[in-house]
C-alpha positions in Angstrom: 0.0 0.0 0.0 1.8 3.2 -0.9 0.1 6.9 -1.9 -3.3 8.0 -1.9 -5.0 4.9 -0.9 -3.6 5.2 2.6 -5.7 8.4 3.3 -8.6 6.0 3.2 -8.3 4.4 6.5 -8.4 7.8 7.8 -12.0 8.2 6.8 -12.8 4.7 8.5 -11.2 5.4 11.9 -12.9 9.1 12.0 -16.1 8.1 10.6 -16.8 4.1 11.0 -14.9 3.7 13.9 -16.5 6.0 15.8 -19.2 3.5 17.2 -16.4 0.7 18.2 -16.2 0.6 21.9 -12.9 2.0 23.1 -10.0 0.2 24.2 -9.3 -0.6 27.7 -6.4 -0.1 29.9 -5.8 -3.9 29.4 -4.5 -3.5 26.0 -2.7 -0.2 26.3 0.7 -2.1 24.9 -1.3 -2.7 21.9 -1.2 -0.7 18.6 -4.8 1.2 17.6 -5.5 -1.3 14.8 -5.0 -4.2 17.6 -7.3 -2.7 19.9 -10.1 -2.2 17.5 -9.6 -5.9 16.4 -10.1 -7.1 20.5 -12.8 -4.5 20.7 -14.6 -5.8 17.8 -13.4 -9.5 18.5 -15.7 -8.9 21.9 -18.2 -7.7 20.4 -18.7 -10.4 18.4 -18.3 -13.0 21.1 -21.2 -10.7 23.0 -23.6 -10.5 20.3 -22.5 -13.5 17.6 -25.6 -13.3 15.1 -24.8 -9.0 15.0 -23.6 -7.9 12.0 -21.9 -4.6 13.2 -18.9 -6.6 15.4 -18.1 -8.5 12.0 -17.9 -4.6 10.1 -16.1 -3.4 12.9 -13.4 -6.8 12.6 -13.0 -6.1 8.7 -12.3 -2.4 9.1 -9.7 -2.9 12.3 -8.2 -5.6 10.5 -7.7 -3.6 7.3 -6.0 -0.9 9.5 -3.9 -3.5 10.8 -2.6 -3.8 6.6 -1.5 -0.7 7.0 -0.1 -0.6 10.4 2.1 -4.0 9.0 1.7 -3.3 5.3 1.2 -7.2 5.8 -2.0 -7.5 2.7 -2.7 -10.8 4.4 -4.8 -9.0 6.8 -7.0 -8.2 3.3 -8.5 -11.5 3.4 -9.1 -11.9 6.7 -11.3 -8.7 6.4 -13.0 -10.0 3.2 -13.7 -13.0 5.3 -15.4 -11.1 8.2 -17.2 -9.1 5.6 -18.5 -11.9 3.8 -20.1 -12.9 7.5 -21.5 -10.1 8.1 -23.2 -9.9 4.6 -24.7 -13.3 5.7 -26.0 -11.7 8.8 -27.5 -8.6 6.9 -27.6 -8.5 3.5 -28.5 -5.3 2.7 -26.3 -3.3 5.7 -25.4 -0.1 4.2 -21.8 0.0 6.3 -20.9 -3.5 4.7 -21.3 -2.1 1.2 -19.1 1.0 2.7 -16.8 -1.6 3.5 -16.9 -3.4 0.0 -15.7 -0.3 -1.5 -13.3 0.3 1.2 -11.5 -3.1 0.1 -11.6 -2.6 -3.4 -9.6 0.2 -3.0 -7.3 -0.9 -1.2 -6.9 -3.9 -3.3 -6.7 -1.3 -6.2 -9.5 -2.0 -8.0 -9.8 1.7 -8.6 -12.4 1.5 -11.6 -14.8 -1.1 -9.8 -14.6 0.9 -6.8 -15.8 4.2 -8.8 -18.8 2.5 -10.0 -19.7 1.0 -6.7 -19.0 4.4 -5.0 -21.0 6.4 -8.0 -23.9 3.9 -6.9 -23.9 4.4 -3.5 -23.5 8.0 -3.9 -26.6 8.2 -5.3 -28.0 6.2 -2.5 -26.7 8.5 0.3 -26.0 11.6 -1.3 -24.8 13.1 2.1 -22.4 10.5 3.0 -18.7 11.8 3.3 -17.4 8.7 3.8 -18.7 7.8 0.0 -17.2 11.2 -1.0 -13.7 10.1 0.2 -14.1 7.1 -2.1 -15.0 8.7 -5.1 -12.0 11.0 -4.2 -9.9 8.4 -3.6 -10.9 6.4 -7.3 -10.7 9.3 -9.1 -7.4 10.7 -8.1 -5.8 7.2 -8.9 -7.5 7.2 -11.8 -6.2 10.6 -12.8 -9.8 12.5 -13.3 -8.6 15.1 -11.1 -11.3 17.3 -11.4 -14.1 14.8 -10.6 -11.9 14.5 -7.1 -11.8 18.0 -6.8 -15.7 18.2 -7.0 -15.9 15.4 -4.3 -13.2 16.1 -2.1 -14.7 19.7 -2.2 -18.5 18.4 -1.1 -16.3 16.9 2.0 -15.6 19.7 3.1 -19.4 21.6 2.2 -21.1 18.8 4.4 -18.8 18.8 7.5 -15.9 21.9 7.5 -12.6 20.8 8.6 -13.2 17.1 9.4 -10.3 15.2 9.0 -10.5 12.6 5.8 -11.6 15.7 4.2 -8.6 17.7 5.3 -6.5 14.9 4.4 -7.6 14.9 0.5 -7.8 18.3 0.1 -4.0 18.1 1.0 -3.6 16.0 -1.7 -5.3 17.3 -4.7 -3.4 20.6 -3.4 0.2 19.0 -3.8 -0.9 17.2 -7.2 -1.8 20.9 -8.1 1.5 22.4 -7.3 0.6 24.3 -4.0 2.9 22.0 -1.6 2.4 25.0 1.2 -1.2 24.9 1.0 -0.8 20.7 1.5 1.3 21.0 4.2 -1.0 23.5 5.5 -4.0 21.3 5.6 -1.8 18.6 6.5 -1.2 20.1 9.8 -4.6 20.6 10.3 -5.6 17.2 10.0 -2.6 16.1 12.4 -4.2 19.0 15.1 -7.8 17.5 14.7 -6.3 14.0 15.2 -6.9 12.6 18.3 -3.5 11.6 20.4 -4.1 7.8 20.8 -4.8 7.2 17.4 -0.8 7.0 16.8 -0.5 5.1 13.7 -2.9 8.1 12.2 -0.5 10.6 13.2 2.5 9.3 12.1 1.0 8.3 8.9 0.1 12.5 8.4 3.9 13.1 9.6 4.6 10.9 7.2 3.1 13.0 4.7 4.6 16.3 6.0 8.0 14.8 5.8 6.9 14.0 2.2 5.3 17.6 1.8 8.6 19.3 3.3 11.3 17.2 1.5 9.9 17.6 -2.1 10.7 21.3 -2.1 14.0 20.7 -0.5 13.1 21.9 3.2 15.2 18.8 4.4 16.2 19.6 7.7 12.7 20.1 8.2 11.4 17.1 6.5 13.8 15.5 8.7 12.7 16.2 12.3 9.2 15.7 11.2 10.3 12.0 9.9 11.9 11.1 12.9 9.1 12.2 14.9 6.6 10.2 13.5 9.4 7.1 14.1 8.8 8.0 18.0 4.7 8.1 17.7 4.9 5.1 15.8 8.4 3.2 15.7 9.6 0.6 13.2 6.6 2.5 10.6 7.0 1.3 7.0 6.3 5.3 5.3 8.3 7.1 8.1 11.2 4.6 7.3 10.3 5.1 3.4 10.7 9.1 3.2 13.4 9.3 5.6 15.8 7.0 3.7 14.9 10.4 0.9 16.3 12.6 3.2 19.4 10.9 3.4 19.4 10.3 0.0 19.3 14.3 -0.5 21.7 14.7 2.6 24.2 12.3 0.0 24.2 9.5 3.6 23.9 6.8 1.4 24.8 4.3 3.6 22.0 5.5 6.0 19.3 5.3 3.3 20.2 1.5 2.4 20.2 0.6 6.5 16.4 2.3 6.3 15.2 0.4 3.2 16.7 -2.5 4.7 14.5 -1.9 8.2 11.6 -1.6 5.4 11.7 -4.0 3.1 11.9 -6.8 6.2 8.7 -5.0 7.6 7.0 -4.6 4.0 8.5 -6.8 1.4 7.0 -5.5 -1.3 8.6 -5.0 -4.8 8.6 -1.7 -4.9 10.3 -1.2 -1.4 12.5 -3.8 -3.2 13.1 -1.4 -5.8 13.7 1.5 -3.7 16.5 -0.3 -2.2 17.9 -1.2 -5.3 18.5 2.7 -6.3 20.2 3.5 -2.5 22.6 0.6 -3.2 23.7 1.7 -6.3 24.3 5.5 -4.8 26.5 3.6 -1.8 28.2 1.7 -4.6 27.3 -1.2 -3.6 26.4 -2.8 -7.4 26.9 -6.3 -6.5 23.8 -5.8 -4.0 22.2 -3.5 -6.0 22.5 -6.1 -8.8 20.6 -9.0 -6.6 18.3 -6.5 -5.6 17.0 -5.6 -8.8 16.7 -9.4 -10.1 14.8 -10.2 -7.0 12.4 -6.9 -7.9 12.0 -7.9 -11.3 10.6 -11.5 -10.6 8.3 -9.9 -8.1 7.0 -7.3 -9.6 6.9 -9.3 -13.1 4.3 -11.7 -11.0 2.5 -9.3 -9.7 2.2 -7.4 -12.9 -1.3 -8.8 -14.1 -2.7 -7.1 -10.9 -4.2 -4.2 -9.8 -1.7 -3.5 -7.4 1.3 -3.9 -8.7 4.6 -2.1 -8.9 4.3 -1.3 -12.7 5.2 1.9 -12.7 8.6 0.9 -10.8 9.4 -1.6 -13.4 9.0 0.8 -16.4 11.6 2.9 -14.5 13.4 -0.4 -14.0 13.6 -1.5 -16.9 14.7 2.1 -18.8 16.9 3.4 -16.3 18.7 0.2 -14.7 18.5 -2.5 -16.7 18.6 -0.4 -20.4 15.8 -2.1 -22.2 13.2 0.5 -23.3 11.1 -1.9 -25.0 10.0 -3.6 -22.4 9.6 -0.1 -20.5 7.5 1.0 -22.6 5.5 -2.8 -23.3 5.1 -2.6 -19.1 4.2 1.6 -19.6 1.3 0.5 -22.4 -0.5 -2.0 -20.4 -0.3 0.5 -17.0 -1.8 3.4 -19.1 -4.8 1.2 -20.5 -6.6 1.3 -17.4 -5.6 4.7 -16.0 -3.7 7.5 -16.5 -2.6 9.7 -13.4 0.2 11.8 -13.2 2.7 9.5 -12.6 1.5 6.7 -15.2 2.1 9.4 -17.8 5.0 10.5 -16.7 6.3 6.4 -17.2 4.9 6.5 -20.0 6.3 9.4 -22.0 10.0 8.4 -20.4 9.9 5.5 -21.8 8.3 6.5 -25.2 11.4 9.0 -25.0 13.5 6.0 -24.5 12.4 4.2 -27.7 13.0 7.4 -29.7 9.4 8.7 -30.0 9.7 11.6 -28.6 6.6 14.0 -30.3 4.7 11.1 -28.4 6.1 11.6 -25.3 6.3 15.2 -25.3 2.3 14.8 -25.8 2.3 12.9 -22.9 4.7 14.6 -20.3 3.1 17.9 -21.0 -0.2 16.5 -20.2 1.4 15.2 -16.8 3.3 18.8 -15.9 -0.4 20.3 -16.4 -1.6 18.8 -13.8 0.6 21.1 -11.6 2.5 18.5 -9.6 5.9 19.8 -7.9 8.2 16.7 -9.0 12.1 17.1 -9.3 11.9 13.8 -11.3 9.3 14.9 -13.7 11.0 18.2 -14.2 13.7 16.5 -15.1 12.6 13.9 -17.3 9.9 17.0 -19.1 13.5 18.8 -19.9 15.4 15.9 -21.6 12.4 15.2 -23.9 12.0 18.9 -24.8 15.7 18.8 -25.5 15.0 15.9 -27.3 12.8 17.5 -30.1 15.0 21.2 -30.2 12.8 22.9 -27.5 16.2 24.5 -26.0 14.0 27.7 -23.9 11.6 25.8 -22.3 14.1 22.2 -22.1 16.2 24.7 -19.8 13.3 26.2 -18.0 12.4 22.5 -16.6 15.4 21.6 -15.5 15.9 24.6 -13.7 12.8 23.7 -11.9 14.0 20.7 -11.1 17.3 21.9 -9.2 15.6 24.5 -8.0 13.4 22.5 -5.7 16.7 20.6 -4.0 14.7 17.4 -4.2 15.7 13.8 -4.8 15.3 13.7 -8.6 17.0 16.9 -9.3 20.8 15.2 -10.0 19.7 14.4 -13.3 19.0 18.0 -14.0 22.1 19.3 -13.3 23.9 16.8 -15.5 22.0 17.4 -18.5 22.3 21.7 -17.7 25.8 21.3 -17.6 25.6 19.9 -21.0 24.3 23.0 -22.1 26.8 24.9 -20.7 24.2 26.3 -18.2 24.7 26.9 -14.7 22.5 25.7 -11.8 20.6 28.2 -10.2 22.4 27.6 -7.2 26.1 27.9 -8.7 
């Protein structure tokens, strides 16, 4: 789980879990996700032919997925679901739930059409809101999750999944002060034993601060979060960034290391891959990137899947644009966000059609998105087809964000005998 799904369980802990019976002194040690699971684990013992303990088990064990990042907890939800669907077939918060799970399985186009229907079944529903938010943003129809994230906010000001989103849309749409903003808004309104929550949003303002090079900042925040919450798969994730921008490669591998055995998912795989390669390690790097590539080649025929790190993969690292672009194709027939463009007009670039990819990357940079790497990769097409002016004009907005991504850039100025705006 990686992104905008994660804002997701937000919505459920703020809005579903709101009728779980606290947790108890008894289970202090535990994390939130493990409490809701006892709580919900006595409710069912207390009232066994009840639906509502079986909706309460599948949401706390999804939030146990992302606690863990551990998907395993998926079916164990779908199971609990499925029994409570046997209890009540027609309970609105198990259709909720349905959604809920397709999303976090990825199923982002199933989970806008269930979402559209239950919208127009409870039109005032924020929850629903959040997951026509959620699809659409994946989806990349960026102004339908505008509309919706935007009717969060109508029906209840300020409430947290709604917050959350906003702070999303606003980084996709280049205004990374105004998602921090509302990023800190939704950590204030979060409430102080909900840890994994608020080191998830620290998370995210790490991410927020880093991206436009504030990396002391980003920093602090990261390791913050690591107190709230310690060992947690995203705090881990974006810190390793900031030592890759601080140049402490050695650090970043130790964190992706600390990751990967917590989450070991391909693209955490693939993450690590890159670090090793910055420490010099290329033997390592090497067997990291064969191990990624069987993964994520078997996981490819999914929904969630690590597609767009194996276009990358395959143009940057293992020099076979091809299949970048074979791996790009299939990605883009079922959606086409910012970042499934962007893989897709690099490695268009990379097999030589660049007109093609210069459609494409420009439709990705109008989206407004504040990405070193996309900077970067906008300026060596443009350069590509003659467009000196505005090839030196991205790359400049690339290094002049200090962010992970912005290397290339300064390679490829230097080629034009340009300096960094910096130098």
């Amino acid at each position: 789980m990686k992104g905008f799904i994660a804002l997701l369980f937000l919505s459920l802990t703020t809005l579903l879990l709101a009728q779980a019976p606290a947790g108890s002194a008894d289970n202090a040690t535990l994390t939130p996700a493990e409490q809701s699971i006892a709580s919900a684990q006595k409710e069912i013992a207390k009232k066994p032919t009840s639906y509502f303990g079986y909706n309460q088990l599948a949401i706390a064990l999804s939030r146990r997925a992302r606690e863990t990042s551990d998907v395993t907890f998926y079916a164990q939800a779908e199971d609990a679901l499925k029994k409570s669907r046997e209890l009540s077939p027609n309970n609105l918060e198990a259709e909720k739930i349905h959604v809920w799970l397709l999303l976090g399985r990825h199923e982002f186009p199933a989970a806008l059409e269930a979402s559209t229907v239950l919208n127009k079944k409870v039109p005032d529903d924020i929850l629903v809101y959040g997951f026509l938010v959620d699809a659409n943003a994946e989806l990349g129809n960026y102004g339908a999750a505008e509309e919706a994230a935007q009717w969060m906010l109508n029906l209840r000001p300020g409430n947290l999944p709604g917050l959350a989103r906003a702070a999303y849309l606003r980084e996709l749409f280049g205004d990374v002060d105004g998602a921090y903003e509302l990023m800190d808004m939704a950590y204030q309104t979060t409430v102080p034993t909900e840890t994994e929550d608020r080191a998830w949003i620290l998370s995210q303002m790490g991410h927020l601060r880093l991206i436009v090079g504030k990396t002391d900042e980003a920093d602090i925040i990261l390791r913050q979060a690591l107190t709230l919450f310690p060992g947690y798969h995203y705090a881990l994730g974006n810190l390793a960034k900031v030592r890759i921008a601080q140049r402490k490669y050695d650090d970043a591998v130790t964190l992706l290391e600390q990751r990967f055995q917590a989450a070991p998912h391909a693209e955490n795989l693939y993450d690590l891959g890159e670090a090793l390669e910055l420490a010099g390690r290329m033997d390592d790097a090497k067997k990291a990137f064969t191990e990624f590539e069987t993964k994520s080649l078997a996981e490819s025929s999914r929904r969630d899947n690590s597609s767009r790190e194996l276009v990358f993969y395959y143009a940057d690292h293992a020099h076979q644009p091809a299949k970048a672009l074979e791996i790009a194709r299939q990605e883009l027939a079922w959606r086409h966000d910012v970042y499934t463009l962007d893989a897709y007009a690099w490695a268009l670039h990379l097999c030589g059609q660049d007109a093609e990819a210069r459609k494409q990357i420009e439709q990705a940079l109008a989206v407004g998105v504040q990405d070193a790497k996309l900077f970067t990769h906008a300026g060596a097409i443009a350069l590509k087809v003659g467009d000196r002016d505005k090839a030196e004009h991205l790359l400049r907005e690339s290094v002049s964000l200090h962010s992970n991504g912005s290397d290339q850039a300064r390679v490829l100025l230097a080629g034009l005998g340009t300096a960094s705006p910096e130098e």
